[in-house]
N, C-alpha and C positions, 0 to 999 in steps of 0.2 A: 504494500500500500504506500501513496504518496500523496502528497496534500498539491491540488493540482493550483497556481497563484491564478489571477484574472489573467493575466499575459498568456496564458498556457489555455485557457479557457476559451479567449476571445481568438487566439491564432485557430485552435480547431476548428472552429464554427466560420471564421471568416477568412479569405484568402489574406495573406499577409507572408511577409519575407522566408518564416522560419514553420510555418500550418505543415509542411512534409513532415520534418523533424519532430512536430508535435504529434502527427498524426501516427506514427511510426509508433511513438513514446506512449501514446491512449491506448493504441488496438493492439500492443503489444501486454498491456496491463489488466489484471484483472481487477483491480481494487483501486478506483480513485477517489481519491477524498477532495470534497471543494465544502466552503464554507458561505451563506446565504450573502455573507459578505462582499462573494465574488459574485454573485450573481448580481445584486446593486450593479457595481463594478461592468458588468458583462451589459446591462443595456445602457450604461452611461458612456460607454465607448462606440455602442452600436451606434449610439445617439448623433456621436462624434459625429462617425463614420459618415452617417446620412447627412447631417450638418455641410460635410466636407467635400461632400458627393462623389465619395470613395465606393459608396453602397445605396442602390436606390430605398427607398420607404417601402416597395413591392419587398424587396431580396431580404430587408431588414425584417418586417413582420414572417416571411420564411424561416430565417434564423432562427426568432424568436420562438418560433414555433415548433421546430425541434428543438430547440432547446431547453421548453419548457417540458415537451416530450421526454427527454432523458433526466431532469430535475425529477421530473414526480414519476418515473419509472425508475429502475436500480439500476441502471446507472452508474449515478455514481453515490456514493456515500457521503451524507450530510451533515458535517461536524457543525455544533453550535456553537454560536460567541457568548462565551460567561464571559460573570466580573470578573472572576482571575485570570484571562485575558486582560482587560485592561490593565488588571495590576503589572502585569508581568511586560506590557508594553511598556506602560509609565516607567520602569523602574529603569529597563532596556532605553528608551532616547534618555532619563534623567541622569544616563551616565556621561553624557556629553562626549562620549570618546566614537560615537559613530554620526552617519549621517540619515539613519532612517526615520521615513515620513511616516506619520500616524498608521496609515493603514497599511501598511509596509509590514510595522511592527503588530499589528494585528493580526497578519495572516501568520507573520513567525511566531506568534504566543499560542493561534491554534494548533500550530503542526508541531509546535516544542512539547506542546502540552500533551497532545497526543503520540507522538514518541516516533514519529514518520516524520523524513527527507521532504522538501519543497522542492516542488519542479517550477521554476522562469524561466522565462527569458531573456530577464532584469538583471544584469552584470551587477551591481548595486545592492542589489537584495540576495543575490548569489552568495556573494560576498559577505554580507552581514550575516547571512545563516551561517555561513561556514564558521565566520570568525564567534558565536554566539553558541557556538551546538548543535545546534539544530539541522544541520544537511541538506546539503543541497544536489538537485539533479540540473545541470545549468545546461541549457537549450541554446 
């Protein structure tokens, strides 16, 4: 099992630089874990996307709609965000010695928590998992 970040999420469902590589990484897996988190995350990028006219509003509501498709089928496996996630974020940027963004440190408090490697894309977050514990599978 692996805790799958938005970057890994949004690359399968939408064509993007590194979707082979993720797609590889997914159908080779039998256990992936994403947090409701990423799913915010997964239509605020879609959102982007149509904003940017990278993806039309047709292709978008497709997306959306497998995707919703494998959220509420098994899929994948749906970790919940506790408080001891935040704590465990808080404490992680209150050390001042890295550079991760809130929800950065959120996704790494559920996959530390749960005791499974993070797959990105995120060189950034790669990195801060590594240097934190937490493992990382970098895309």
């Amino acid at each position: 099992m692996f805790y799958a970040d938005t970057s890994i999420v949004v690359a399968y469902y939408c064509a993007e630089e590194k979707s082979s590589e993720v797609e590889k990484l997914i159908v080779g897996s039998e256990d992936i874990a994403i947090s409701m988190l990423a799913e915010v995350e997964f239509y605020s990028a879609l959102s982007r996307k149509v904003r940017e006219r990278t993806v039309t509003a047709k292709d978008a509501r497709r997306i959306s709609s497998q995707f919703e498709l494998h959220l509420n089928g098994d899929y994948f496996t749906i970790l919940q965000l506790e408080s001891s996630h935040y704590a465990i974020a808080r404490n992680w940027i209150s050390n001042f010695d890295n550079s991760l963004r809130p929800l950065d440190a959120l996704h790494l408090a559920i996959a530390f928590s749960n005791n499974i490697p993070i797959a990105t894309s995120d060189k950034t977050l790669a990195k801060s998992a590594d240097m934190l514990g937490v493992g990382s599978i970098p895309i």
